[in-house]
N, C-alpha and C positions, 0 to 999 in steps of 0.2 A: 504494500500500500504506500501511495509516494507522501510524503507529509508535504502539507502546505504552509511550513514555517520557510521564513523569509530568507534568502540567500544573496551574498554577496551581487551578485546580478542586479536584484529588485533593487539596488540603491544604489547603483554606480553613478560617477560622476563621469561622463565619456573623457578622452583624453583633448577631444574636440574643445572640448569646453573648459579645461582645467591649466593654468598656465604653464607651457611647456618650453624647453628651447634647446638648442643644440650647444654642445659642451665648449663650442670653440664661441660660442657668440659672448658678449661682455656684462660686465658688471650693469653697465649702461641700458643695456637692453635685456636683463633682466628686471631693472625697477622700472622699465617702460609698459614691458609684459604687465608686469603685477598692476597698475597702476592703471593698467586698461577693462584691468578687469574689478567693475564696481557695483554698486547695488543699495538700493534704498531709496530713501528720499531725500540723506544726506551723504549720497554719491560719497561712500565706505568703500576701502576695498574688501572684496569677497573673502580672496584668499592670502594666507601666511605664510604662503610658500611655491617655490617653483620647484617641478620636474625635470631633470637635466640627460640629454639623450644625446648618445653616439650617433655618428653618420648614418647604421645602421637602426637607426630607432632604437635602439634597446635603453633599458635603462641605465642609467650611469650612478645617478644621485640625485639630490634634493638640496636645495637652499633655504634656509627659514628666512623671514622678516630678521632676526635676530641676525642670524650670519651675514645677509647683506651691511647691516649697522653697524656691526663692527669690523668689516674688511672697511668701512670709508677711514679710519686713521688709526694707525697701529696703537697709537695710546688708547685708543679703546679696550683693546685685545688684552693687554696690559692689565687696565686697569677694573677687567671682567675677570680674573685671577683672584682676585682680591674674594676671601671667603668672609663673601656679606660684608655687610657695615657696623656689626657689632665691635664696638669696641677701638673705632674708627675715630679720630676727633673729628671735628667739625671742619679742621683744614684740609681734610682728604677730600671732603665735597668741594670745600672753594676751591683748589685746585683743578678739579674738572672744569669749575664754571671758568676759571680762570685761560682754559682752553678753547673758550665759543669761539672768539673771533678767527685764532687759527682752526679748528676745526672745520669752519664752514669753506674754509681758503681750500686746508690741506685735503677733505673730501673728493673736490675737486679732481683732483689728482689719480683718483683710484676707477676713474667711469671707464677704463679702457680697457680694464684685467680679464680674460678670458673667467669666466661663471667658473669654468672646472677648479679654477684657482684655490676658489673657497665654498665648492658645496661639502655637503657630505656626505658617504654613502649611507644606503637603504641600506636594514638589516633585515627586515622584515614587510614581506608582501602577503596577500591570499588569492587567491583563484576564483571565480564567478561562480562555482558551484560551490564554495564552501560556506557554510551555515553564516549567518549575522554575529551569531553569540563567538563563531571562533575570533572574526576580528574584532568585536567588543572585548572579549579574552587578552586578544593581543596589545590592543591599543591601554588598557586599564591596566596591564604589567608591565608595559615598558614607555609610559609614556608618549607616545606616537599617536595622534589624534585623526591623522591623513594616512591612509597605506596605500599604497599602489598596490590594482589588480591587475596581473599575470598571468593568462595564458599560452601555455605552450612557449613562453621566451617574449610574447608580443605583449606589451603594456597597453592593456586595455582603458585603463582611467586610473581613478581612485574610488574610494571609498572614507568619507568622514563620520567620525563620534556623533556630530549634529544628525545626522540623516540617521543612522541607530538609534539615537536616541528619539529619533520622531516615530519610529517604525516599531520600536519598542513599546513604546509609551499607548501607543494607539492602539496595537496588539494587546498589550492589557487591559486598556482600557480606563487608564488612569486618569 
């Protein structure tokens, strides 16, 4: 008897529709991608992150919002090292602020860097046939809110937390 619980499939995001780019294109034209893609009434972007793909389409890796933020000036990278602010004085912050005016300069400077520079790779994907609950499973143990679905080697889309959680929720009926 085939069940009619919800599979990876019923909730993909196409890859059509999901910001993608090739490994050689840049830093530039990854926050062009992201930037294109928005939604709402207060023209938000959608997504957190880009999909980054070899010549042959496969996958390669994943950039977050975060990763782009801090490839614009290596004192960032630096200064994201730092475990939390506990116990920080107050001049560890004015020094950052102390940064704006070159930061906005030295940003600048990094729009040219091929994406592969600084994504990072995927550890974990699932398949269109696999149940909803394996990639809720997945995403709720390692953090990973977005997985790319995989069949056969061909990167189908993604899949997100949101879109589970809506299929979840309705399914029970909560």
């Amino acid at each position: 008897m085939a069940s009619d619980n919800p599979v990876v499939r019923d909730l993909i995001i196409p890859l059509k529709d999901f910001p993608h780019l090739n490994e050689t294109q840049t830093l530039h034209d990854a926050v062009e991608t992201l930037l294109s893609y928005k939604c709402g009434e207060y023209e938000r972007i959608r997504y957190a992150e880009i999909l980054i793909l070899n010549d042959q389409n496969k996958l390669c890796g994943r950039a977050r919002l975060q990763d782009i933020l801090l490839s614009l000036d290596p004192r960032l990278k630096e200064a994201s090292k730092v475990k939390g602010f506990e116990g920080k004085s107050s001049g560890f912050l004015d020094l950052v602020i102390l940064w704006e005016d070159s930061f906005f300069v030295e940003c600048r400077k990094w729009s040219h860097i091929p994406i592969k520079n600084l994504m990072s790779p995927i550890k974990y994907t699932v398949k269109g046939d696999d149940p909803v609950l394996k990639a809720l499973a997945i995403m709720t143990n390692t953090q990973n809110f977005v997985l790319p679905v995989v069949d056969e080697g061909r990167i189908l889309g993604v899949i997100r937390l949101k879109e589970i959680f809506a299929a979840i929720t309705a399914r029970c009926k909560i």
